[in-house]
N, C-alpha and C positions, 0 to 999 in steps of 0.2 A: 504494500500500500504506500502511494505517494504522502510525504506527509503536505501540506499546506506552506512549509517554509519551500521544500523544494519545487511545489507546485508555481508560486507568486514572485522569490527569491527575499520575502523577509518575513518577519514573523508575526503574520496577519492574529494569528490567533492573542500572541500578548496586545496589541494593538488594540484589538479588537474590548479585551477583556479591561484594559486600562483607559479604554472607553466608556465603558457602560461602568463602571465604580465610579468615573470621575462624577459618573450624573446621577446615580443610584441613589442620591433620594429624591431629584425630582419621577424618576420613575417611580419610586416607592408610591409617590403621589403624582401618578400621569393622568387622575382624571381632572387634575387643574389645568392640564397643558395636553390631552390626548393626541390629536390631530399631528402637531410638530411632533411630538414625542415618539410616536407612531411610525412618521414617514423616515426619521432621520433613524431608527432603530433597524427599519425595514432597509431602506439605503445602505449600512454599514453589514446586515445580513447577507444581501446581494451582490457584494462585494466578495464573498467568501463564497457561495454557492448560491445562483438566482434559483434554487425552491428552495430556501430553508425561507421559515417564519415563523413566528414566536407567539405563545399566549402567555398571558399573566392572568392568576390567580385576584381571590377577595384578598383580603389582611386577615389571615389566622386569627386566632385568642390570643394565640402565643408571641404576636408583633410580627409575624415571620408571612413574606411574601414570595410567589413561585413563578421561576420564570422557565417555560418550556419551551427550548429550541427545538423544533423541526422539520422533519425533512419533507412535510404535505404529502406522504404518500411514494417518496421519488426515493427508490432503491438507487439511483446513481449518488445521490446527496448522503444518504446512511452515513458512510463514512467521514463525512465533513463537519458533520452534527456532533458524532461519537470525539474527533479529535478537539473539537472544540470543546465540548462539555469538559474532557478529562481536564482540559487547560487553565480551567479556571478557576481561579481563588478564591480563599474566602471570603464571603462579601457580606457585613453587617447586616442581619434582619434580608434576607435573602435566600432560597433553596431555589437550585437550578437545574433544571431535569434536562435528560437528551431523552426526544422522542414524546408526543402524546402517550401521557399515562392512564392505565385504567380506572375508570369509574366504579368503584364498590356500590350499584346499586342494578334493581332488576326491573326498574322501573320509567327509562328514562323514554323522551318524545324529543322530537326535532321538529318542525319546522320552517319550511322556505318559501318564502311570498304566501301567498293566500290559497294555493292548490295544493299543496304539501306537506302532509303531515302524518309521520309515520312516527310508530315506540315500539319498544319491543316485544312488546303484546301482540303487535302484526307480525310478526316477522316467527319462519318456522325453517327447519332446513333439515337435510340427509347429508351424507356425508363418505365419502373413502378418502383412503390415504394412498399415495401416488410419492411414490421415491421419497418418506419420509415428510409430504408436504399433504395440507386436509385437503382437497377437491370439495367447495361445496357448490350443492345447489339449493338456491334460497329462495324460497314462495313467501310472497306477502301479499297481505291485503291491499285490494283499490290500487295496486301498481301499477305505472304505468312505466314507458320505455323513455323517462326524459334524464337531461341531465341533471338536474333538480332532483327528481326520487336518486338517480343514485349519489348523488352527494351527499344525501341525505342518510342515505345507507351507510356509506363510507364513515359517516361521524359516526354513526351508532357505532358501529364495527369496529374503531378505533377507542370508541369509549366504554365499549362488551369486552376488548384485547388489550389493549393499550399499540401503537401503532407501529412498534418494534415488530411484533408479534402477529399482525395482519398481514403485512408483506414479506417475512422472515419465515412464516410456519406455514402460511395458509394459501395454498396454488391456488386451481382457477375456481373463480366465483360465478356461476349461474346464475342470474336472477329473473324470477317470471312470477305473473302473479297467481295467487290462491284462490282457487276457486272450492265454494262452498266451505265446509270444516280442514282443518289439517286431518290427512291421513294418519294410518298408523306408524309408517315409515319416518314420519316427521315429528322432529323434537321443538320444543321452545327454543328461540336463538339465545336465552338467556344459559342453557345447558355446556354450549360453545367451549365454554373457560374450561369449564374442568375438561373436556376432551381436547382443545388445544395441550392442558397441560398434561393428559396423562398418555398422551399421543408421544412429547416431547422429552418425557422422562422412560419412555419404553428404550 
């Protein structure tokens, strides 16, 4: 693996990271400045690799805010995300994740414009394993064939997985929709996690 010094010829990643400390408490509080705070974050990301993008977290109990670099999905970015996360240091009142993390709940909905609204209630699937990697096919409800339902899919599946684990474990995705009850062949997509992970530990 190239690292990013010998990719650019300097060391984008210290750069990078003595960037976002120098400003780390107006991010702390980016929703008094989102917009700049936002574009010039996004700017200095794109610099490094144009798909990586960032979400930020509420403010914990514990004063402690989250900032997750990723790769949106882009297996060629993985590795740019992963060198950069190790890179960074400690930064007061700050946790820094590589990769969309999973969501500990069984309940979540999405979402997009006014035609769009899918949770995991809808969503059912089957499944093989293919060279080590799940094969699914996914039925949901009201589905239709846009790019909207499946971005929408995409977040759940990222928030069912965490997004390391969607593109890393999980080959190809089928998706069409459900007609009448889920069969018996079909499990809740909420099931997913533990057979990604007991697929992964075989």
């Amino acid at each position: 693996m190239n690292t990013l010094r010998q990719l650019f010829g300097r060391d984008v990643l210290r750069d990078f990271w003595h960037w976002f400390s120098k400003h780390k408490d107006r991010f702390y509080r980016f929703e008094q400045n989102e917009a700049q705070l936002f574009s010039a974050l996004t700017k200095k990301l794109k610099q490094i690799h144009p798909s990586l993008t960032f979400e930020f977290s509420a403010v914990h109990p514990d004063g402690t805010r989250e900032l997750t670099i990723s790769a949106d999905g882009i297996r060629d970015a993985f590795p740019f995300v992963v060198q950069l996360v190790d890179r960074c240091p400690k930064i007061e009142n700050w946790t820094i994740n590589a990769f969309r993390q999973r969501i500990p709940a069984d309940d979540l909905t999405v979402q997009i414009g006014e035609n769009v609204k899918v949770g995991f209630h809808d969503i059912f699937f089957s499944h093989r394993v293919n060279e080590g990697l799940i094969d699914l096919d996914v039925r949901i409800r009201n589905y239709e064939d846009t790019d909207a339902y499946k971005s929408a899919l995409f977040i759940l599946l990222d928030a069912l997985l965490g997004e390391y684990d969607v593109e890393m474990k999980v080959g190809r995705i089928d998706f069409s929709r459900l007609s009448g009850d889920p069969s018996s062949d079909l499990q809740p997509i909420v099931c997913l996690r533990a057979l990604v992970d007991s697929v992964n530990r075989a």
